[in-house]
C-alpha positions as CSV (number, residue, x, y, z in Angstrom):
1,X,-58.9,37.4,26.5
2,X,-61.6,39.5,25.1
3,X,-63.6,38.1,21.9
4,X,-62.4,41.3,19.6
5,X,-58.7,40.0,20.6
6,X,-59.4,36.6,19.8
7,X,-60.7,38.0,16.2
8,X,-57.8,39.6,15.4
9,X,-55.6,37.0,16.1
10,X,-57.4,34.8,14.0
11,X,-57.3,37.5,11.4
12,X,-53.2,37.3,11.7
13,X,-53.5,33.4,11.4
14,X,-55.2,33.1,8.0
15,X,-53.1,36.3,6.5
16,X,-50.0,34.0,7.4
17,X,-51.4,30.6,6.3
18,X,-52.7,32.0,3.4
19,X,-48.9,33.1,2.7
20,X,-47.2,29.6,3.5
21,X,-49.4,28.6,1.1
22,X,-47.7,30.4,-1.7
23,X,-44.2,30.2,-0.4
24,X,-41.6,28.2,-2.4
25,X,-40.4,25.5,-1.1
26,X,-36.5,25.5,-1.2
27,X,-35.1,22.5,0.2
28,X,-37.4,20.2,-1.7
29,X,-37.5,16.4,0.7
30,X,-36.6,13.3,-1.1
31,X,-39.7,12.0,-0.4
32,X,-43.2,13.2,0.1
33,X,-45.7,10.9,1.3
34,X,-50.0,12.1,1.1
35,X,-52.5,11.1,3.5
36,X,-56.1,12.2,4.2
37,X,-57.4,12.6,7.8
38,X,-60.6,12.8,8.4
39,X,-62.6,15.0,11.6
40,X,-65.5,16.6,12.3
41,X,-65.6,20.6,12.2
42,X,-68.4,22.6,13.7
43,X,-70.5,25.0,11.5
44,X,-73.0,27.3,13.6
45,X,-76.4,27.5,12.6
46,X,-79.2,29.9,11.8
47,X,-81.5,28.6,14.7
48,X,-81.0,29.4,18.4
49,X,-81.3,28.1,22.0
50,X,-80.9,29.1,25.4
51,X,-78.1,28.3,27.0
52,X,-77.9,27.2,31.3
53,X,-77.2,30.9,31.8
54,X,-80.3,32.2,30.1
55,X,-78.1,33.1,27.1
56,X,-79.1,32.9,23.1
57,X,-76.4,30.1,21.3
58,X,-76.6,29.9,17.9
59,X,-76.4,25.7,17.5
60,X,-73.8,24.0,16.2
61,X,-73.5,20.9,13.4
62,X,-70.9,18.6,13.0
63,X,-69.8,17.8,9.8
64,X,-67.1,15.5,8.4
65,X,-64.6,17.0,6.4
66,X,-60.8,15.8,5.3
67,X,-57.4,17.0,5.4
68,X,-55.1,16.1,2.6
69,X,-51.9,16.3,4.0
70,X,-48.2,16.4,2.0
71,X,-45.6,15.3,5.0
72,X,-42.0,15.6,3.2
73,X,-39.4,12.9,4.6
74,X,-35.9,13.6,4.3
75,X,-33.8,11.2,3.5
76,X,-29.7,12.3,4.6
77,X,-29.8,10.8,8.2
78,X,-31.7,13.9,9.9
79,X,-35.3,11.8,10.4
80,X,-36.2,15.3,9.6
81,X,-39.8,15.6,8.4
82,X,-42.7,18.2,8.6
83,X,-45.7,19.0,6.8
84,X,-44.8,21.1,3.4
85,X,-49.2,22.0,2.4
86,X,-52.7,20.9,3.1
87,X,-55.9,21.2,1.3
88,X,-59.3,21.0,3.3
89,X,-61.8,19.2,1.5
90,X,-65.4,17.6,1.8
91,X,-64.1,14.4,0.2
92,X,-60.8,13.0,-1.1
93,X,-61.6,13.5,-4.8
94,X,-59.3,14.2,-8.0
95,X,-60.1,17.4,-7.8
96,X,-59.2,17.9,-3.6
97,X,-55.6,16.5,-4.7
98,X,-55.2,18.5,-7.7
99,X,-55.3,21.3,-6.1
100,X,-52.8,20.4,-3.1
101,X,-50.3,18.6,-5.6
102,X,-50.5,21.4,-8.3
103,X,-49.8,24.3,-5.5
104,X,-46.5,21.7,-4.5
105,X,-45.3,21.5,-8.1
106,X,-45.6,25.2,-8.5
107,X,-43.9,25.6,-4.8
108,X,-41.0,24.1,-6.4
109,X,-41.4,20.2,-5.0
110,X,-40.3,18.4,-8.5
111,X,-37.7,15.9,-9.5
112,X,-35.4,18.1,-10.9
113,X,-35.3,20.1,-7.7
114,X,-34.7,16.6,-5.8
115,X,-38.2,14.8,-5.2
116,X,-37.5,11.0,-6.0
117,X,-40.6,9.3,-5.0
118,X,-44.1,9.2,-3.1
119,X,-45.8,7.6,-0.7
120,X,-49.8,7.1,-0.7
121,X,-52.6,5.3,0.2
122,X,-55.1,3.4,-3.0
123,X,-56.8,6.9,-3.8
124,X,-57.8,7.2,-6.9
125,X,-58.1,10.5,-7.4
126,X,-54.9,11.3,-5.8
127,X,-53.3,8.4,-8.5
128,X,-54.6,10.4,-11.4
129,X,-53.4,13.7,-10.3
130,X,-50.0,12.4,-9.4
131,X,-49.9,10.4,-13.0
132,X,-51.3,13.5,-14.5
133,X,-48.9,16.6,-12.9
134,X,-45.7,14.1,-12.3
135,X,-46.1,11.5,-15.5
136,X,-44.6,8.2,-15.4
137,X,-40.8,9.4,-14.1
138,X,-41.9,9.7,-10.7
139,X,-41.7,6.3,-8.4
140,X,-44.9,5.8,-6.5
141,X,-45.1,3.8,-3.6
142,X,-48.1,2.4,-2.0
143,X,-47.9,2.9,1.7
144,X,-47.6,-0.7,3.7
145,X,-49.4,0.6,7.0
146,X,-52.6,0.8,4.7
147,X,-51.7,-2.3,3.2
148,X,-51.5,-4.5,6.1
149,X,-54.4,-2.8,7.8
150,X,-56.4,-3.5,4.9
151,X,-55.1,-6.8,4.8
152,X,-55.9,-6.8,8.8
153,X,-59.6,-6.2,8.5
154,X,-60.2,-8.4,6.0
155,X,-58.7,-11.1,8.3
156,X,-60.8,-10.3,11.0
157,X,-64.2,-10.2,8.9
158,X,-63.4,-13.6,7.8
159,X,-62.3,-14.7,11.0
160,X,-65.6,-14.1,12.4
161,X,-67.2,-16.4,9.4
162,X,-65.3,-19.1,10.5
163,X,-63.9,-18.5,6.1
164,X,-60.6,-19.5,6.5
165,X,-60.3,-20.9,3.3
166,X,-60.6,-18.0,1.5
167,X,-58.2,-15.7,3.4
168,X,-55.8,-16.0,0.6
169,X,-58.1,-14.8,-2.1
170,X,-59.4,-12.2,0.1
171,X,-55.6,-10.5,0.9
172,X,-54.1,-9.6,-2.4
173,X,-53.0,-13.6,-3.3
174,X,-51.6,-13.9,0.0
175,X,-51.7,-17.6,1.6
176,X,-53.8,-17.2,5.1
177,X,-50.3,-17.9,6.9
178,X,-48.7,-14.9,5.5
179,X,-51.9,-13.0,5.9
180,X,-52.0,-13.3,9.7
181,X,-48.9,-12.6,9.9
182,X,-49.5,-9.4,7.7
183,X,-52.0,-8.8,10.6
184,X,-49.5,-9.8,13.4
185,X,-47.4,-6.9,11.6
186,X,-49.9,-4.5,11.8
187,X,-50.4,-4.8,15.4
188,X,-46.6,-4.0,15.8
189,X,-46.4,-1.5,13.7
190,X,-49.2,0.4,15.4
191,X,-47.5,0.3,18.6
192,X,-44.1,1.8,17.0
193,X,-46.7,4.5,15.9
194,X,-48.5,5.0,18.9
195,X,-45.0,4.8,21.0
196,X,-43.3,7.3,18.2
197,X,-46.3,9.9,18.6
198,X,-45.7,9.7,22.6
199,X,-41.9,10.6,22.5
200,X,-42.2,12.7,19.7
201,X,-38.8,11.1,18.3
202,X,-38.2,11.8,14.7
203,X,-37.4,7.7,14.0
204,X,-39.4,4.8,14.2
């Protein structure tokens, strides 16, 4: 495939993600749960190099970016879920999620349409904007993955202390036994993940 082909299609790409950006959203998910994923995108720069072939490469950098993700979760039995938006941003900050929850609300994801609650991680910026667009009507739910993996590496730094005493103060009031076993939990639960992501079934 020649490069002026390649170009094109790319061309077609953003024209149409550019427009699912600004579709409404009609069949609105109970739920809608936000994540940020973090990768590495390559920018080219100004200075050059030769390549094995002889040939001049502009160089590349890697920079970290994140993804802010809305994944809507249907609640009537299906297990049907799929990503509704996504923001690309440099860090996950208020404004990052502003602009992905707004663009949802305006979409037509709101509780009188039938959203009935959230799932996130401890962002604060993504707290605020929630609070801020939604108010206090809509349930929020912090999501347990993050909490127990939290929880897990907290356990493991302590661990390596020999600070067993203090697990408890150290995992949200937990006692160390039901820490552990928060961590024992994670484990498990990142299998189901890692075996769900393999089969691509729609249920954990």
């Amino acid at each position: 495939m020649g490069l002026r082909t390649i170009n094109e299609r790319i061309n077609q790409l953003e024209a149409r993600l550019a427009h699912v950006h600004r579709e409404p959203i009609s069949e609105v998910p109970a739920v809608v749960q936000f994540d940020g994923i973090w990768l590495s995108m390559q920018t080219q720069q100004d200075s050059l190099y030769e390549d094995r072939r002889k040939r001049k490469r502009h160089r590349t950098r890697g920079k970290r970016m994140v993804v802010l993700i809305a994944l809507g979760l249907w609640t009537d039995g299906s297990g049907r879920r799929h990503i509704l938006d996504w923001e690309v941003a440099e860090q996950e900050d208020q404004a990052a999620w502003e602009r992905l929850v707004q663009r949802l609300w305006e979409r037509g994801v709101k509780l009188e349409t039938g959203l009935q609650a959230i799932v996130r991680d401890g962002s604060e910026g993504l707290e605020q904007t929630l609070d801020y667009i939604y108010g206090s009507a809509l349930v929020q739910q912090r999501c347990i993955f993050h909490q127990l993996r939290n929880g897990s590496r907290q356990v493991h730094w302590l661990r390596s202390r020999g600070e067993k005493a203090v697990l408890g103060a150290s995992c949200g009031g937990l006692s160390s036994h039901e820490c552990i076993r928060g961590t024992s939990q994670t484990r498990h639960l990142r299998r189901a993940l890692a075996g769900h992501a393999a089969t691509g079934s729609g249920h954990l």
